[in-house]
C-alpha positions, 0 to 999 in steps of 0.5 A, a space after each residue: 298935232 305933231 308934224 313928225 312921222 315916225 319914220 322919215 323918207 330915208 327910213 321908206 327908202 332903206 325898207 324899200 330897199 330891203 324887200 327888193 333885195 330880198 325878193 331877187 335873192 329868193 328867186 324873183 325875177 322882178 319886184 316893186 313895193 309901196 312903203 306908207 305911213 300917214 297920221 292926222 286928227 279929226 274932230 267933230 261938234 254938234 250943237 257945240 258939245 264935243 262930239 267925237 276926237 280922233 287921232 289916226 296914224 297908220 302905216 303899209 307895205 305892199 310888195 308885188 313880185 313876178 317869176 316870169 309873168 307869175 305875179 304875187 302880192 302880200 302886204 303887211 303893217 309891220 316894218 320889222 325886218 322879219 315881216 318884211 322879209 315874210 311879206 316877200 316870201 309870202 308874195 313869192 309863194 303867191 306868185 308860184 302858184 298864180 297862172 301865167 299872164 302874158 300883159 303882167 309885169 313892170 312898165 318899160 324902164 324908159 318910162 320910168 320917172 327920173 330924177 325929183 320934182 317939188 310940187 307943193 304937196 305938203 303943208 302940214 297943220 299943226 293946229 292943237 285940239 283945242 283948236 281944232 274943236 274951237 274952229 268947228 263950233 265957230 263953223 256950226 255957230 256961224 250956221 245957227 247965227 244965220 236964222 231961227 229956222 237953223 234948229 238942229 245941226 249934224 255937226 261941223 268936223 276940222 281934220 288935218 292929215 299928213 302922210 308920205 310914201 315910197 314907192 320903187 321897183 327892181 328896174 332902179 326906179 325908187 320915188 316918194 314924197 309927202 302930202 298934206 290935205 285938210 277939211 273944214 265942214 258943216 251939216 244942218 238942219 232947217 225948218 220946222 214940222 214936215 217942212 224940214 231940209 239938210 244941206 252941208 258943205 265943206 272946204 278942202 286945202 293942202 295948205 290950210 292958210 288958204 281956207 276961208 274963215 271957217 264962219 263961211 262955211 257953217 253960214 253957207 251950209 245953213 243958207 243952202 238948207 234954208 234955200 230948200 225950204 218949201 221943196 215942190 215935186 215936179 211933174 215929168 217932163 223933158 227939159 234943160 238940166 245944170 249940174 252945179 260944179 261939185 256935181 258936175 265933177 262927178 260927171 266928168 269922173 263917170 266919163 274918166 270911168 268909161 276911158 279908163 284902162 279896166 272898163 275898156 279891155 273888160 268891155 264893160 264901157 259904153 265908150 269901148 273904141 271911142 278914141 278920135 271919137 267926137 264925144 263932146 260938143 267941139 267947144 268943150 277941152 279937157 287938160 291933165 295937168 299933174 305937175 300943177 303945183 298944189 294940186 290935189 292929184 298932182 304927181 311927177 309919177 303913177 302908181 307903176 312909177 311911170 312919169 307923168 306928162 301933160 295932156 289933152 285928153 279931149 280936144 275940140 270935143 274929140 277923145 284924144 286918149 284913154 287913162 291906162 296903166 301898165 297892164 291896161 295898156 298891154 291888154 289893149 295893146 296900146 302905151 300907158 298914159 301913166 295913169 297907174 291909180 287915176 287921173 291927174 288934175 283934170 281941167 276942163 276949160 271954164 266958160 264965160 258964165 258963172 252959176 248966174 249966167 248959166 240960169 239966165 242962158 237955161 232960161 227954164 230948167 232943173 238946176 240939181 244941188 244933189 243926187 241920190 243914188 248909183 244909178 249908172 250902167 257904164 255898159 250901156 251908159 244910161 243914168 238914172 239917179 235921185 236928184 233935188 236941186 231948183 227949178 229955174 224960170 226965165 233964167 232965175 231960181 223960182 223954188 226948190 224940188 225934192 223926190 225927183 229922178 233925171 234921167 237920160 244916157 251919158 253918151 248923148 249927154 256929153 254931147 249935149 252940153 250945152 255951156 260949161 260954167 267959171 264957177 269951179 270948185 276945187 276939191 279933187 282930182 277934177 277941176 269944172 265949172 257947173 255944166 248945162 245939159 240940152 235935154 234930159 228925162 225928169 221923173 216926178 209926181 
């Protein structure tokens, strides 16, 4: 694949530039744009035939222009001068038209991100197709190898993607940069007649020299669906649950959903006035770390181009802070946290346990591997989602489950962790370990 963007940093900037002089010269009184451009390639294997090869490159400008407190936004995917010149006008008309909005407008210039930071965001992977397509039938070989009873395959897939930006404003803030990010996967099939269970998994890295041997992955994914051969249901009860660490990231980001800048001044969280609020147990710490060299949601700014600080959001189980943009933050009249477009690596302090030490301290209980479902209501914050996992007795697996529901309230679930794992995954924005909750609903047969 070609490292080359068709337009380089400099290249953004100067478009950049150009909307924000354009946009003051017809009339508008503030501006900010975001210029992008981003390319890769993916394929995917199944049963070792070539299933699907594509190559992406795209590009985006968006311009948002504000007269007075009338805000406007367009957008377009062509950089010549006219569209760019257009996309402009046709914010400002936008804008014309649009009702006042007293919190509408750019962040406070001593807000705004100076000077430039290198955070270790862009590896790009030149690796061919050839490649690319021998690396996936490695990975989906490697599952097959493990067992007879990995018959079928929904495919391993190899993609590598680059891109960059820039994003300025008419207060002088202008900043961009460029990132990478990789994945290697794979998805099978096990058992045979009505005993038959998928699982996958998948590995992601910026720099691709850090990825295990793609092998590992396809014989990790098989050994997983192996692993639920069997699958009981479980009659209801009430009893201890561990969500494993990729789960349990999903359910630190129902929390950052609830604390975030749109849910509060909507009233539509369950956490609506909860700063200062003990909301965890006092053992549990949540960091945000953005400047954390690699990190997959490291940035020295948001997306208002508000600089980005560290921070502990929860301390000692106490909510210390919201996650607010600009506008969030005035329609609550509080300070942006920059967090314009989301969090920004968060990390939540690991236990002593790994996986296993979190079972033997269960004791008996549901370990969950997937969920099923939206079943979150952020107003009331009650949870209710499908789950299959393993159930654990005397702190070891004793067999697996399917067509399960756990349920319960995340407001008394935060509080009831009971342990936070080691055993970190990282794949996104949220770095945790698998997390052990006291109690929860389990519906079964």
């Amino acid at each position: 694949m070609s490292q080359g963007f068709a337009h380089s940093q400099q290249a953004l900037r100067a478009l950049a530039q150009t909307v924000l002089d354009h946009a003051a010269a017809k009339g508008a009184t503030a501006c900010e744009v975001d210029v992008s451009e981003g390319l890769g390639q993916s394929v995917s294997v199944r049963r070792q035939e070539v299933e699907t090869i594509e190559y992406n490159r795209d590009k985006g400008l968006g311009v948002s222009v504000y007269i007075g407190q009338r805000r406007g936004h367009a957008s377009s995917s062509d950089f010549s001068l006219a569209a760019v010149k257009a996309s402009g006008e046709a914010a400002l008309s936008i804008a014309r038209f649009t009702a006042e909005d007293d919190c509408a407008g750019l962040p406070d210039a001593k807000l705004l991100a100076t000077g430039t930071m290198d955070l270790d965001l862009f590896h790009p992977w030149d690796i061919s197709v050839e490649a690319a397509i021998e690396t996936a039938r490695r990975c989906e070989q490697a599952a097959f190898d493990v067992s007879p009873l990995v018959k079928n395959s929904e495919g391993a897939s190899v993609s590598a993607q680059t891109s960059h930006f820039v994003s300025a404003n008419s207060l002088g803030f202008m900043g961009g940069f460029a990132t990478s990010r990789h994945y290697v996967s794979c998805s099978v099939i096990a058992g045979e007649g009505e005993d038959m269970q998928r699982d996958d998994w998948y590995v992601s890295q910026r720099d691709a020299r850090k990825f295990p041997d793609a092998a590992t992955v396809g014989d990790y994914a098989a050994r997983r669906a192996l692993s639920r051969l069997g699958a009981r249901k479980l009659k209801t009860r009430k009893c201890p649950v561990i969500f494993e660490a990729p789960l349990a990231a999903g359910l630190i980001g129902s929390f950052v959903h609830a604390i975030s800048g749109g849910a509060l001044y909507r009233k539509t969280s369950f956490l609506v006035d909860s700063l200062g609020q003990q909301l965890f147990p006092d053992f549990v710490q949540i960091s945000e770390r953005p400047h954390l060299r690699g990190g997959f949601a490291s940035s020295p700014f948001d997306d208002d181009g508000v600089a980005t600080h560290d921070r502990e959001v929860v301390k000692d189980g106490v909510l210390q802070g919201y996650f607010l943009s600009t506008y969030s933050a005035r329609k609550l009249g509080l300070q942006t946290t920059g967090n314009a477009g989301g969090a920004h690596n968060l990390l939540v302090q690991p236990g002593r346990h790994d996986l296993k030490g979190l079972l033997r301290e269960m004791g008996s209980g549901l370990l969950v591997t997937e969920l099923l479902g939206q079943g979150v209501n952020y107003v009331t914050g009650d949870y209710s989602r499908g789950a299959a996992g393993y159930w654990v007795e005397k702190g070891e697996i004793a067999y697996p489950v399917e067509e399960i529901t756990i349920a319960g309230n995340l407001r008394e679930m935060l509080r009831g962790i009971a342990a936070i794992g080691n055993d970190i995954e990282v794949r996104g924005s949220k770095q945790v370990g698998s997390i052990l909750v006291e109690r929860m609903t389990i519906a079964g047969s």
